[in-house]
N, C-alpha and C positions, 0 to 999 in steps of 0.2 A: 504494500500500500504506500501512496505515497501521501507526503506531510502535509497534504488535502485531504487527505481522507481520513486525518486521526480526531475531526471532530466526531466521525460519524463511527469509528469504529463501537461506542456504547448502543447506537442504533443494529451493528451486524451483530454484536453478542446478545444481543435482544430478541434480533428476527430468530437466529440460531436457535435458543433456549425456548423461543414460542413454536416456532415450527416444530418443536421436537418433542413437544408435549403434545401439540395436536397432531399429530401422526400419531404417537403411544395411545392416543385416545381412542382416536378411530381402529385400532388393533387391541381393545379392549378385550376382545372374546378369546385375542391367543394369549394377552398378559396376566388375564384371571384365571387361570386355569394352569394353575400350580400345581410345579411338576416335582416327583420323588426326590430326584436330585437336590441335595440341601445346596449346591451353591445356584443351580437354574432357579430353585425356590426360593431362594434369598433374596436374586436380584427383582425376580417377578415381583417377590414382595413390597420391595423398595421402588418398584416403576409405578405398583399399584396405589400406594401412597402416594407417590408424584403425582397422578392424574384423578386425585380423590376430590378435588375440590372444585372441579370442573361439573364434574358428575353428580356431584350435593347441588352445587347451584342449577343445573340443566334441570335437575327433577323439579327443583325449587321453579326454576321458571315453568316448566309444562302445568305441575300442581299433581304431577302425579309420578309415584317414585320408582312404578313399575312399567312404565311407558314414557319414554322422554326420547328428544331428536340427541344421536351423538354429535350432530354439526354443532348445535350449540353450544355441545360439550366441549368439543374441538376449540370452538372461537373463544371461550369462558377460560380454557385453559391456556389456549394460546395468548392471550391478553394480559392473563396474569403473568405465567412468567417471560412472556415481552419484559413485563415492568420490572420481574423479582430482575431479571438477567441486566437489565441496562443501570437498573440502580447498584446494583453486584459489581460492575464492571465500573462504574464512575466513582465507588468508595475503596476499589483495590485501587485504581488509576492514583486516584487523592493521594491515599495512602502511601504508596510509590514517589509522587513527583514530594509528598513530605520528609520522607527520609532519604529521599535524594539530597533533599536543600540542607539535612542538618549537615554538622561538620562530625567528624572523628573525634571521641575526646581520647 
C-alpha cells in the first residue's frame, strides 16, 4: 500500500473482519454442527460464538426465534464487526505511533 492509503487501511481491517463474519454466518449449518474432534470442536465453538450476536439480533428483528432471514444475520454481523475490527485496528495503530514517540530510558 502506498502512504495514501494508510488512512484507509482501518476501513480494509474492517471490511476484512465484517466480511468474514458474514460469510461464517451464512455457513451456519456447517459451523453448528460440532464435530468429535476436540480441536475441529473447539474452533466451531469459538466461530459459533463469533456469529452469536448476529443471530440474537436477526431473530430479535423477525420476532421470531425459530424463523428468521440469515441475510440479516449476515449484515447485523457484518456491521458489527466492521466496527469491532476498525476500532481494533485504530487503538493498536495509536498504540504503536505512542511508543514509537517515547524515548528509551
Amino acid at each position: 500500500m502506498t502512504a495514501n492509503a494508510a488512512p484507509y487501511r482501518g476501513i480494509y481491517v474492517g471490511a476484512v473482519t465484517g466480511t468474514l463474519a458474514a460469510v461464517l454466518t451464512m455457513d451456519v449449518r456447517h459451523v453448528s454442527m460440532i464435530s468429535d474432534q476436540w480441536l475441529v470442536g473447539s474452533i466451531q465453538r469459538v466461530l459459533m460464538i463469533f456469529i452469536l450476536p448476529g443471530l440474537i439480533a436477526a431473530a430479535g428483528v423477525a420476532g421470531n426465534s425459530h424463523a428468521f432471514s440469515l441475510i440479516v444475520s449476515a449484515v447485523i454481523n457484518g456491521v458489527i464487526y466492521f466496527t469491532v475490527g476498525w476500532l481494533l485496528y485504530f487503538v493498536v495503530a495509536r498504540t504503536k505511533r505512542q511508543r514509537k514517540g517515547q524515548k528509551e530510558i
